[in-house]
N, C-alpha and C positions, 0 to 999 in steps of 0.2 A: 323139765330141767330147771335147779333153780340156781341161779348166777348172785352169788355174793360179792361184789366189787371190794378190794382193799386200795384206799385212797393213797396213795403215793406221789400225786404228782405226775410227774413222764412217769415216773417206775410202777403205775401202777397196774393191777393187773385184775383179771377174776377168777374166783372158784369156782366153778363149777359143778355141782351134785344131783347125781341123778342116777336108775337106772341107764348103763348104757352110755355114763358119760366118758367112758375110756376113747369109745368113737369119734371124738371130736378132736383128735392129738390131730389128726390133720390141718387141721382149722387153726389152729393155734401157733403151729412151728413159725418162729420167726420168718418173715419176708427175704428174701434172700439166702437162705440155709438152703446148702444143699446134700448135706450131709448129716448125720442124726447117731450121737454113741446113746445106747438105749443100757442103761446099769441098774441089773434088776438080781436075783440071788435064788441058785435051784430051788426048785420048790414054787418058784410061783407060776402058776399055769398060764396064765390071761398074755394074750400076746395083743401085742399097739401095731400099727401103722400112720409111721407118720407122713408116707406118702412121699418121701427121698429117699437116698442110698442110706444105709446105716449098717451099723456095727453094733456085734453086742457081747458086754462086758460084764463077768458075773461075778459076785462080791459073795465074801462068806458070811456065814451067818452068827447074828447075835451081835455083842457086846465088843467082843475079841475083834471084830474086823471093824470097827470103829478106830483103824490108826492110821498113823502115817504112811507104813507099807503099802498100806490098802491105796492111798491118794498115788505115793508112786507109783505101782502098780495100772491105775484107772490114767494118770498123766501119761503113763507109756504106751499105752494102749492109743489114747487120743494120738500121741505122735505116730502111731506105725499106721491109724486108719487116716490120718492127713487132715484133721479137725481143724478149721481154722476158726477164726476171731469171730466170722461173720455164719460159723453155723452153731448147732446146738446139742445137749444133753438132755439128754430125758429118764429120767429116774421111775423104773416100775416097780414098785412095793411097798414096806414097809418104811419105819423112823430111820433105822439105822440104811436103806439105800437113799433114803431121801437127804438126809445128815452127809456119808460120804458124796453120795452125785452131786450136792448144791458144795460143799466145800472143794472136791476138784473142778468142777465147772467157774467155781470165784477165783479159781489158780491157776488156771490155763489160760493161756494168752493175758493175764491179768482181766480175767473173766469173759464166758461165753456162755449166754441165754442156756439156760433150764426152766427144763417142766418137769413138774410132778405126779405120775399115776399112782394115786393115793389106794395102793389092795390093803390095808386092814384100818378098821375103826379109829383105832389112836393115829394113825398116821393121818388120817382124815378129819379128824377134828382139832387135830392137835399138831403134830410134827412136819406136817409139809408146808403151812400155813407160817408167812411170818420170815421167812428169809433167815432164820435164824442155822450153820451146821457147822459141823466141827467134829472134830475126834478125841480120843481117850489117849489121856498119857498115865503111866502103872501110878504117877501122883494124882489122880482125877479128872473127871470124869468130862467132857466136853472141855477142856481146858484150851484147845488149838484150834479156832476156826475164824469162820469168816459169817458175816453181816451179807447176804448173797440174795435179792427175793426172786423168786422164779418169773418167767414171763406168765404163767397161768398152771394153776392146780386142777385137776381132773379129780373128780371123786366120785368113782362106777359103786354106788352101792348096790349091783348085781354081784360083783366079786365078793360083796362080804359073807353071801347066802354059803360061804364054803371054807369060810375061817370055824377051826376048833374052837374048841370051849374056851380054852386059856387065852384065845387071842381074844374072844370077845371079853375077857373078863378084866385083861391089858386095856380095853380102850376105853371099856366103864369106867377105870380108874381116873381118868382125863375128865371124861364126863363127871365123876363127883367132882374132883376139882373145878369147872364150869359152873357146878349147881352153887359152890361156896362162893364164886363170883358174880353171882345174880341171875346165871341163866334159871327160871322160873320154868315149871311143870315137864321136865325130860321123859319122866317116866309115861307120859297121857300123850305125848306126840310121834305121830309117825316115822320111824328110823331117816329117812331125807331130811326132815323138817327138824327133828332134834339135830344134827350134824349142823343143818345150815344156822340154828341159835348158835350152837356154839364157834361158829368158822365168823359169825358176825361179832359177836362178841371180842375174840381173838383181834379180828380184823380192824375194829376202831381201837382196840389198845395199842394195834402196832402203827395204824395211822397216827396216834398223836403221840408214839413214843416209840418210834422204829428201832433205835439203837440204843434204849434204856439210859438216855440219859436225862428225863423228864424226872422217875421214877416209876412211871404208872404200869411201865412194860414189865417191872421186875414180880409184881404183884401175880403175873403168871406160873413164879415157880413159888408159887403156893403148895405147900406138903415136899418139895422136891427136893429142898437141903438132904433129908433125911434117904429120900428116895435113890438120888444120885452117888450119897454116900456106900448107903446097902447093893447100890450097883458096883459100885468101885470095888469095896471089898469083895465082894464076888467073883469079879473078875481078874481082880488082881492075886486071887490066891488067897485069901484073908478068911473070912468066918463063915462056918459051920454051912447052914442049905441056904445060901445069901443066891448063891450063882443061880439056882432055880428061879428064882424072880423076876417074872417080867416086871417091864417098865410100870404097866398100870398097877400091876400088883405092888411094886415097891411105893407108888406113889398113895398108893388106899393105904399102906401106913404109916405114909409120912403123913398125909392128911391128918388122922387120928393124934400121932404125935404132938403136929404142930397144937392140935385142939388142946392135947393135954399141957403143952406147954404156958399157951397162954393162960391158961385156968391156974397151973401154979406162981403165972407174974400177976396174978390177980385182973386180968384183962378180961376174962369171961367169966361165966357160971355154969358149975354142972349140967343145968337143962342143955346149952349151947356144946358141950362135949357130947351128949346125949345124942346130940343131932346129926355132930362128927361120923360119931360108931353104928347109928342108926341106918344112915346113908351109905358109906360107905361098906358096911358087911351084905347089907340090901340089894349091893350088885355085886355080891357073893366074891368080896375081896378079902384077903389078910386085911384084920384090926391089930395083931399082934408081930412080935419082931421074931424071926426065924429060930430054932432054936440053935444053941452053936454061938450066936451074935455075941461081939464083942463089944461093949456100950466106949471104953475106952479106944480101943479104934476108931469107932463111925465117930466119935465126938473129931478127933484127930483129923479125921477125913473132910468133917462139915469145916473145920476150922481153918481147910483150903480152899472153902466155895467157893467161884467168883464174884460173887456178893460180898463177901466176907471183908468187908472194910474194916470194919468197926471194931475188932472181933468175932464172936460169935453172931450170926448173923441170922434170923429167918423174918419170912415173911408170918404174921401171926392176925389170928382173929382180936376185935378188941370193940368196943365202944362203938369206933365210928367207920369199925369195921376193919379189910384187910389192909395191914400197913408191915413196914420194912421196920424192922426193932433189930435193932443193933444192941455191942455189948453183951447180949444173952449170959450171965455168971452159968460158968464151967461145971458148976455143982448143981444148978437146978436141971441142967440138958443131964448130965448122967444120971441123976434122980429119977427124971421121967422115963429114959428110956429103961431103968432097971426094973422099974412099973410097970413097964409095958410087959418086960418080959415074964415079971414074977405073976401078973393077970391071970395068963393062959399060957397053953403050952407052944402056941404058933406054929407053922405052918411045919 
């Protein structure tokens, strides 16, 4: 088993990755807890014990139950199973149970210890990691949540030997993302040992910049302005096969985007876009934008990001590497993304 600590202070806690590591939820429940809401969504097989009374609470799937209803929903349930301050949530599955379980567990009692049973790749290297959940409002996309870190992540990579193709090609997306922030050689190490770079990686960004107010934390939604955008409109009713997109898929091309973005602020060079689309189609992602896309919408959409100070806002490759560039001009963002589309015919 390999144990990643995320330095916190009191709050901090560790990952956990391993075949087999779902088995240790015991070991982990808070001291005291004698009660356990386990929020996990049909479809996922792998069943926890965590060794007290518990309850279990199932969440629907995708995009759509990333809301508010969803948190009343999971808050009412805490009240009829008798949850209190001093026991716990534990979240089994994917981003979006991990996202809603850590934002009702920050809202109950004014917060009660969560774990997370990380069952797919991107939730494992990426979305259970970090304290970071929250939900979708029809104006975008994680706009309501809370700063919540868990007591400890679990991440059974036995459970992933039984994710589809689409999920594993969701969490290679995460992983390009990691390869553009330094994690070195993913594709020559063992499925544990790639997950544990990337959850260390994550893990000292959020140790010296928990609540992104350093700036180093924001450097994580690298490719995801674009990403999060092409989520919203999908879900919101908006453009063309946008809804089909998972998260990793969306993020493999905002990846590519943000490459070509910077190449037209004159921040990189073609060879560096090369390595973009090289990478990223490599783990057999969309390089191209759906067809259908509305480039005047997603620009609308990124221009509500929570980054979005400045105006237009991404994280972007450059010189001295990835940094926060604000002001982005309105005409170079629909430029590029009409590039993208005129390329190929996407997905």
């Amino acid at each position: 088993m390999i144990r990643v600590p995320v330095e916190l202070g009191r709050r901090s806690y560790e990952v956990l990755i391993g075949r087999g590591a779902r088995h240790e939820l015991a070991g982990v429940i808070p001291p005291g807890a004698r009660r356990v809401a386990v929020v996990t969504q049909e479809g996922v097989p792998w069943q926890v014990d965590p060794g007290v009374e518990r309850c279990d609470l199932v969440v629907g799937q995708g995009e759509g139950a990333k809301s508010l209803a969803t948190i009343e929903t999971l808050c009412r349930g805490f009240a009829r199973f008798g949850l209190t301050r001093k026991d716990a949530v534990v979240a089994v599955g994917g981003g979006v149970v991990t996202d809603v379980a850590g934002f009702a567990a920050a809202s109950w009692h004014r917060g009660v210890a969560v774990i997370h049973v990380a069952t797919t790749l991107l939730a494992q290297v990426d979305a259970a990691i970090g304290g970071k959940c929250g939900v979708n409002l029809p104006e975008g996309k994680n706009l309501v949540g809370a700063f919540w870190q868990p007591a400890a992540v679990l991440c059974d990579t036995e459970v992933l030997e039984t994710l589809p193709a689409a999920e594993w090609r969701s969490g290679r997306g995460e992983m390009a993302k990691y390869a553009f922030l330094g994690v070195e050689g993913l594709g020559s190490l063992d499925l544990p040992e790639a997950i544990a770079r990337c959850v260390a990686l994550k893990s000292s960004v959020v140790a010296a910049d928990e609540r992104e107010e350093g700036g180093g934390r924001v450097l994580l939604n690298y490719g995801h302005t674009l990403a999060h955008a092409l989520e919203a409109s999908g879900w919101a009713g908006g453009v063309g096969t946008a809804g089909t997109l998972r998260h990793g898929e969306a993020v493999g091309i905002g990846l590519v985007f943000a490459a070509r973005l910077a190449e037209r602020l004159g921040r990189i060079g073609p060879a560096r876009v090369a390595d973009h689309e090289r990478l990223v189609g490599g783990y057999g992602l969309p390089t191209r934008l759906p067809r259908g896309s509305d480039p005047d919408r997603l620009v609308g959409l990124m221009a509500g990001d929570k980054k979005a100070v400045g105006g237009l806002t991404f994280v972007l490759d450059g010189p001295r590497g990835l940094e926060l560039v604000e002001g982005v001009p309105r005409r170079l963002v629909l430029d590029t993304l009409k590039a993208m589309m005129a390329v190929g015919e996407g997905p």
